[in-house]
N, C-alpha and C positions, 0 to 999 in steps of 0.2 A: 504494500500500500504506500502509495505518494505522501510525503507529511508536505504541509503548506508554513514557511516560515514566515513571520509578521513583526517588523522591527516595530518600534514607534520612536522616533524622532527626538530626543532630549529638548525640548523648546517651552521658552517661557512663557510661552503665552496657555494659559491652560496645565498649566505645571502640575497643579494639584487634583484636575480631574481625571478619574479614567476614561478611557474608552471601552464601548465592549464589541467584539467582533463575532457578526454576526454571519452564517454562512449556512448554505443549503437552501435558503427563502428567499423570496426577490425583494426588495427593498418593499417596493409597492405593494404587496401581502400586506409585509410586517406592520406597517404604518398604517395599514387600515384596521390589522387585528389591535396593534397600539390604542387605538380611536377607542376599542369597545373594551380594555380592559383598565379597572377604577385605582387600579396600585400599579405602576411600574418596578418591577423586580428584575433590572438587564443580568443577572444573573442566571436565570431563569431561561433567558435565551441564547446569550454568545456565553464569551471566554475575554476576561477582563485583562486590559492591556493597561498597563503603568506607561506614564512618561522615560523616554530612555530606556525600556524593557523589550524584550524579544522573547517572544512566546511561538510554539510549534503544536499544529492543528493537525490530526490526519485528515486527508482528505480522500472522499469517496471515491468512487473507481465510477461515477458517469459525472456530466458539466454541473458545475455549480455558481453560486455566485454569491459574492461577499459583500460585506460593507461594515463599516462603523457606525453607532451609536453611541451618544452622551445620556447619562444621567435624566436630562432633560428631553430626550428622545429625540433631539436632532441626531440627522442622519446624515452618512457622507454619501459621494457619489459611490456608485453601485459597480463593481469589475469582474466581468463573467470568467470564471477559468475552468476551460474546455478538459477532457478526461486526456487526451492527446496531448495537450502540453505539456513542454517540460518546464514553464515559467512555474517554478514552485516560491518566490519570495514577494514579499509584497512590503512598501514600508509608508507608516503612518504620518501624514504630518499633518500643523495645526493652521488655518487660515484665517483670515480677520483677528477682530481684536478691536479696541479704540472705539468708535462708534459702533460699529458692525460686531454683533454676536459672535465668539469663536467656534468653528466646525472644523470635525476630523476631514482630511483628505486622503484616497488610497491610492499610491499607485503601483505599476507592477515595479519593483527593483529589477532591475536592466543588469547587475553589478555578481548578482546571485540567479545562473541558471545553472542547474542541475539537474540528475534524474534519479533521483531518491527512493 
């Protein structure tokens, strides 16, 4: 089985929040099942990423698709990873700040391809 690595980015902005990473549901699901449930528990659904930490997911043998959430249910953009790929890394960074609300971003790490 393929593991999926997920760094997250040591950055000030958001320092003390986590993230949690969610994977296997499409973004669009999750946020409408979010809509009907009265307590958010992201534990409940991903796997909690610290600032500066790197955590390893296995990941399933067909396509899936991932993303981040906060605490407060924003979500990052959404990055499908095919069963065929060997992009197994992906690293977290944070956006806005100042005026604008901070949200997790994911992209694929270009720096880490393997085949695990």
């Amino acid at each position: 089985m393929k593991k999926l690595s997920i760094y997250r980015k040591r950055q000030f902005r958001n320092a003390l929040m986590s993230y949690w990473i969610i994977l296997g549901t499409s973004k669009e699901n999750f946020l409408d099942h979010l809509s009907e449930v009265h307590e958010f528990l992201p534990d409940q659904y991903g796997t909690r990423i610290g600032n500066g930490k790197t955590i390893t997911i296995p990941l399933p043998d067909h396509d899936v698709t991932v993303f981040a959430v906060t605490i407060d249910g924003t979500a990052s953009n959404e990055l499908q990873i095919s069963a065929s790929s060997d992009r197994n890394a992906i690293r977290v960074t944070t956006q806005g700040g100042g005026t604008v609300p901070c949200y997790p971003v994911l992209v694929f790490d270009k720096e880490k391809k393997s085949s695990i």
